[in-house]
C-alpha positions in Angstrom: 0.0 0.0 0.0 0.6 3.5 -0.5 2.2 5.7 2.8 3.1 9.3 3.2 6.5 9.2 4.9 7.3 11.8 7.0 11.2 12.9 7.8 10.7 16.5 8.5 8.4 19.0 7.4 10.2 19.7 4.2 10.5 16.2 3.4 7.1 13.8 3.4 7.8 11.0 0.4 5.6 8.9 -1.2 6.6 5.4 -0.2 5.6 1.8 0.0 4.8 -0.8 3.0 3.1 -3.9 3.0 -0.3 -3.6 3.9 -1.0 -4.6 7.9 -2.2 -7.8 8.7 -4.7 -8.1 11.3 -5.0 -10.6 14.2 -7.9 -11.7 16.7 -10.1 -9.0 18.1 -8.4 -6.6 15.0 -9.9 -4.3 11.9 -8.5 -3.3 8.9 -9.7 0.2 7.7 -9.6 1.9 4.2 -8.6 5.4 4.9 -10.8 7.7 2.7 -9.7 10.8 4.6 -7.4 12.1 6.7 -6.5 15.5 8.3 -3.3 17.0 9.0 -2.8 18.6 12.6 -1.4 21.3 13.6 1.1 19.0 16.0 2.0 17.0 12.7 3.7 19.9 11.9 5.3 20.6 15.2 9.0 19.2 14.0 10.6 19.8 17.5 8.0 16.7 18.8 8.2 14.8 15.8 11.5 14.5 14.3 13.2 12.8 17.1 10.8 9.5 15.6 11.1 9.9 12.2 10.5 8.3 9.7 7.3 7.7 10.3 3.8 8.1 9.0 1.8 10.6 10.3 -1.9 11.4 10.5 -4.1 10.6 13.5 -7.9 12.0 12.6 -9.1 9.7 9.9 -12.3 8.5 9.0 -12.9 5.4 6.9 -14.6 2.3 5.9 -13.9 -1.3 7.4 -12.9 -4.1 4.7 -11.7 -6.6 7.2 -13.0 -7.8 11.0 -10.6 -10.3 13.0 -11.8 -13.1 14.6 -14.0 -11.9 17.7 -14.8 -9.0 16.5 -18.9 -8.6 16.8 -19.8 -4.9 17.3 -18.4 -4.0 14.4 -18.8 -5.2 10.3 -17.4 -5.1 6.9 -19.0 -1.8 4.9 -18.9 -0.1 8.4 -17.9 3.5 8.2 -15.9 4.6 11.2 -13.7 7.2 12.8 -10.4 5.5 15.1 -9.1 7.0 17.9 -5.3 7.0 17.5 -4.8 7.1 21.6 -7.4 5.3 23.7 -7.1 4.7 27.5 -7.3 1.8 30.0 -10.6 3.3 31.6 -9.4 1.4 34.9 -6.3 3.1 35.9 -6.3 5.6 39.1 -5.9 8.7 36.6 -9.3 7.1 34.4 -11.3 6.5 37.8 -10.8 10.0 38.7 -11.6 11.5 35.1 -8.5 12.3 33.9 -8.3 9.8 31.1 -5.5 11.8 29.2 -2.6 11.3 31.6 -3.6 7.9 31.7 -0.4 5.3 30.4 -2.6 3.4 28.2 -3.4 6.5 26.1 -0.1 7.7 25.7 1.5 4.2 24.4 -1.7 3.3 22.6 -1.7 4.3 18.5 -2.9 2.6 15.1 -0.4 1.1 12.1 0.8 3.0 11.0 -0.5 6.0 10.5 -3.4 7.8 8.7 -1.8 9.4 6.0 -1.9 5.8 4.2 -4.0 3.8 2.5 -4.8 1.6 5.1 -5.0 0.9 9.1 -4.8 -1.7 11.4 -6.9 -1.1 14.6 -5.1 -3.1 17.9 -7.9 -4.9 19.6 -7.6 -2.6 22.5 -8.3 0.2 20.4 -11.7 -1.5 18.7 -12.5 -2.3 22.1 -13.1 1.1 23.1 -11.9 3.8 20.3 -13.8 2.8 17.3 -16.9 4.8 16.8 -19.7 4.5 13.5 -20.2 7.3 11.8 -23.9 8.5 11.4 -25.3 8.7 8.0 -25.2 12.6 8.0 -21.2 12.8 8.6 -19.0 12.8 5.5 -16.0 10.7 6.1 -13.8 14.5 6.0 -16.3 15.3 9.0 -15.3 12.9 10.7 -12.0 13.5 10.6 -12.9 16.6 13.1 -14.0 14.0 15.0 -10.7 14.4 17.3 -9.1 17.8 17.0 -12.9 18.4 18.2 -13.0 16.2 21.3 -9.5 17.9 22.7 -11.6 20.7 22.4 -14.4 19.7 23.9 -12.7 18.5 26.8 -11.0 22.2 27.4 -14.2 23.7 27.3 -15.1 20.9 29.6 -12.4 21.1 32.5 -12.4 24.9 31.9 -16.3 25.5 32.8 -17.6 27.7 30.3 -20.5 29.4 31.1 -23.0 30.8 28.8 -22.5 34.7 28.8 -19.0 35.0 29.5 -16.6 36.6 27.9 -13.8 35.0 25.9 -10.4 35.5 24.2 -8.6 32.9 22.4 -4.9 33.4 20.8 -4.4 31.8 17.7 -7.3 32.0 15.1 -6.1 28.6 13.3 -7.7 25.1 13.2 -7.5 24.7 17.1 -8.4 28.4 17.8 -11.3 28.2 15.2 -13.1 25.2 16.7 -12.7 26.5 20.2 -14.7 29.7 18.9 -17.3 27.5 17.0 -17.7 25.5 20.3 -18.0 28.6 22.5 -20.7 30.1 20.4 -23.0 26.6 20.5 -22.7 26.5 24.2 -23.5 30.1 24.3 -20.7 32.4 25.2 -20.9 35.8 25.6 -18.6 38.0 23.6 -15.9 35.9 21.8 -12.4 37.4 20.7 -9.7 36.0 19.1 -6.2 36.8 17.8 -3.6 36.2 15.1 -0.8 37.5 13.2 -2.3 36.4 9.9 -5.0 38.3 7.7 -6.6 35.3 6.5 -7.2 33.5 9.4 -8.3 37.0 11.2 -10.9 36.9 8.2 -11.6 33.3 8.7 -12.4 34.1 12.8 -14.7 36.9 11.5 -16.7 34.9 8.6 -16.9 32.2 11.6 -18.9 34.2 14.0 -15.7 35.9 16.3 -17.7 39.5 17.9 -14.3 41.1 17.2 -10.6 40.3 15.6 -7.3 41.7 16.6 -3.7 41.5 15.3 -1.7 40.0 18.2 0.9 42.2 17.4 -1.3 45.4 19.3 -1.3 45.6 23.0 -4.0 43.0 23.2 -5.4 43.8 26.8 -6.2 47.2 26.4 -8.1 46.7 23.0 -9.7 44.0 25.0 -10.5 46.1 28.0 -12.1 48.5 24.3 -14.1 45.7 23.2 -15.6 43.9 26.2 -16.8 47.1 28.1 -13.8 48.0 30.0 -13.3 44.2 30.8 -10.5 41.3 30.7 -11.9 37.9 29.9 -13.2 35.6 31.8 -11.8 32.6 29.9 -8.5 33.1 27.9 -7.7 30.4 25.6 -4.2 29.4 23.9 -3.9 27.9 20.8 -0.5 28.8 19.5 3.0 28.4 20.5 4.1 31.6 20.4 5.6 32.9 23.4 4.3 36.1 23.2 0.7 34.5 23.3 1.6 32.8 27.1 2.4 36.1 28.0 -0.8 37.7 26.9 -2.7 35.6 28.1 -1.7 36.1 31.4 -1.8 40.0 31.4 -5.7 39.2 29.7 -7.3 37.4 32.2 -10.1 39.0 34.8 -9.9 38.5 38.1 -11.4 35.0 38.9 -10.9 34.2 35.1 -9.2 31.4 33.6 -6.7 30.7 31.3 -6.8 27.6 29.2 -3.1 26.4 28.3 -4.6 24.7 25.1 -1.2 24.3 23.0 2.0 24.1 24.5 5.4 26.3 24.1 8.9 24.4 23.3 9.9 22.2 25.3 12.5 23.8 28.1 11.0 27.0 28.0 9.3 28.2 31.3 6.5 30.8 32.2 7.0 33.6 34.6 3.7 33.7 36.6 2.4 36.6 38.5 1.3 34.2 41.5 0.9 37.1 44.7 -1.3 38.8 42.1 -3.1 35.6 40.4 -3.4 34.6 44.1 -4.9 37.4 45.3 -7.6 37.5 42.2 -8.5 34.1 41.9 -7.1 33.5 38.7 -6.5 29.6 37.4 -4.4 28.5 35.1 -5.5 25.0 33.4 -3.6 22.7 30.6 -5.7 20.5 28.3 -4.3 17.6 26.2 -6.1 15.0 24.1 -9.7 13.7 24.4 -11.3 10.9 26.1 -13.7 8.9 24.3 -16.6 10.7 26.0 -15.4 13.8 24.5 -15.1 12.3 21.0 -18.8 11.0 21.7 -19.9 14.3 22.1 -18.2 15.7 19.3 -19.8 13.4 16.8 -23.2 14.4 18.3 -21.8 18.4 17.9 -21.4 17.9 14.4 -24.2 15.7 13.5 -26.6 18.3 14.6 -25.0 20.6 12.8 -23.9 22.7 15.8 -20.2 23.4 14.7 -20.5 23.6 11.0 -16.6 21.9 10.7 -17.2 21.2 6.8 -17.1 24.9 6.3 -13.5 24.9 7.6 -11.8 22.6 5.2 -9.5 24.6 2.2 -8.0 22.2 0.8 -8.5 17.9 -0.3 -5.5 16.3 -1.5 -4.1 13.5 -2.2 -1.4 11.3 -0.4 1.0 11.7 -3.3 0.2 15.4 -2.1 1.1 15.2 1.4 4.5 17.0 1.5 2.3 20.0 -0.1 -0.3 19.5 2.5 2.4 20.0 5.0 3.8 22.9 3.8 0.4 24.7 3.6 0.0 23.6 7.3 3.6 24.8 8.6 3.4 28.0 7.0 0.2 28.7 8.8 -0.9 31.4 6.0 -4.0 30.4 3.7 -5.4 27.6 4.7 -7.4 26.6 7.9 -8.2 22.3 7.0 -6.4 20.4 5.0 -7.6 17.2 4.4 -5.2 14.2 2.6 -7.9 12.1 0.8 -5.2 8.3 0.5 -7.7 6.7 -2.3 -8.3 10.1 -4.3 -6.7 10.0 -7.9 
């Protein structure tokens, strides 16, 4: 079968490996879309493993069940979970399924930016899920970057009527402002240093855009009545966007550390004055399959409109472009790699 290889972000190669065989309690899944994440692209986390093939939101159709395998059937269209936990584990019992061990060593062969997957047992157990007939298989591939999202929302406790910020108008930023609309958020803000995507936050529903080169809290303090935010939420990198956020937070606010900085860099924290106002800062990582449950539902109703958000459909032979549209962050917001497309 047909992989996209990657070996860094300027170098994803069409390649060759044998198709996976599956074993007791197993699926094979034809890929028929795929969507490349914003942490595909993050080379400081993903070169140290290369090569390797990508791609961890896919959405398919099974052609092969192993033996034991009853909930699920040949002609079934499904979205995988890449990382799926133990659901028994002190971390699960308590609700924190993304810490848990299982979900960090737990993944599908070999990747989704190939023709085809093979689902561990473990992983059908509890991370398959049937797409209903109104998702496309390129909506489900929101299926995940959705249920991270979800989940920050979650843990953060968004309340209708409150006010919001988020950092980054990209794929991550863009979902987090689709979600906070549906559940009813008050006035929702976001950020970026790119034209298009400011555009994109606008056409999207965002009260108000602004460059995140400006002093962001004082046009926030402009825009939201003299106010901070009451939830600020990361979703880029950048430094400079950790330190904003902390500078835009009201008192009793939160800020939601939705994507992380390079690794060995640290955060100076105001904590006699975030102490004295109340102020909590909160990290999110991953989904649990509750989360990705919801999501579907989020979508199927037609709630967060993701099929709006997809600019480009390639195919695997055009991953490496797909990649480079992606790490240059510019004009494009979803870019989906379609494995079967001609």
């Amino acid at each position: 079968m047909r992989v996209a290889m990657y070996y860094n972000n300027r170098d994803v190669r069409l390649e060759e490996l044998p198709t996976p065989k599956i074993g007791p309690g197993e699926i094979l899944v034809k890929v028929l879309a795929s969507g490349i994440c914003g942490s595909d692209v993050m080379e400081w986390y993903r070169i140290k493993k290369a090569p390797l093939v990508l791609g961890h939101e896919i959405a398919g159709e099974i052609v092969e069940t192993g033996e034991g395998v009853e909930r699920y059937k040949i002609g079934d269209r499904v979205f995988v979970s890449h990382h799926i936990p133990c659901n028994t584990c002190r971390y699960c019992v308590k609700g924190y399924h993304t810490v848990c061990d299982t979900l960090h060593t737990t993944n599908f062969d070999p990747g989704g930016f190939a023709e085809y997957i093979r689902a561990p047992r473990l992983n059908v157990d509890r991370g398959v899920f049937v797409l209903p007939d109104e998702l496309s298989f390129e909506e489900g591939t929101f299926i995940e970057p959705l249920g991270c999202v979800v989940r920050g929302q979650r843990i953060a406790h968004l309340e209708p009527g409150q006010s919001v910020l988020i950092l980054g108008s990209g794929i991550s930023g863009l979902l987090h402002l689709l979600l906070a609309r549906a559940l009813g958020a008050g006035r929702v803000i976001t950020t970026d240093v790119c034209e298009y995507r400011l555009k994109a936050a606008k056409k999207f529903g965002a009260d108000a855009v602004i460059d995140a080169r400006e002093d962001i809290p004082a046009r926030l303090r402009k825009l939201n009545d003299g106010r901070l935010a009451d939830l600020v939420i990361i979703c880029t990198g950048a430094l400079s966007a950790f330190t904003q956020a902390l500078q835009s937070v009201d008192r009793a606010g939160t800020v939601l550390f939705f994507a992380p900085t390079d690794p060995g860099v640290n955060l100076p924290v105001p904590v006699n004055e975030f102490w004295r106002n109340g102020i909590m800062l909160l990290p999110s990582y991953g989904a649990s399959p509750l989360d990705c449950i919801q999501a579907i539902e989020l979508i199927r109703a037609g709630r967060v409109p993701v099929r709006q958000m997809i600019t480009h459909r390639l195919s695997l032979a055009e991953t490496a472009l797909g990649f480079k549209l992606v790490a240059e962050a510019s004009e494009s917001i979803k870019v989906i790699i379609e494995p079967h497309r001609l």
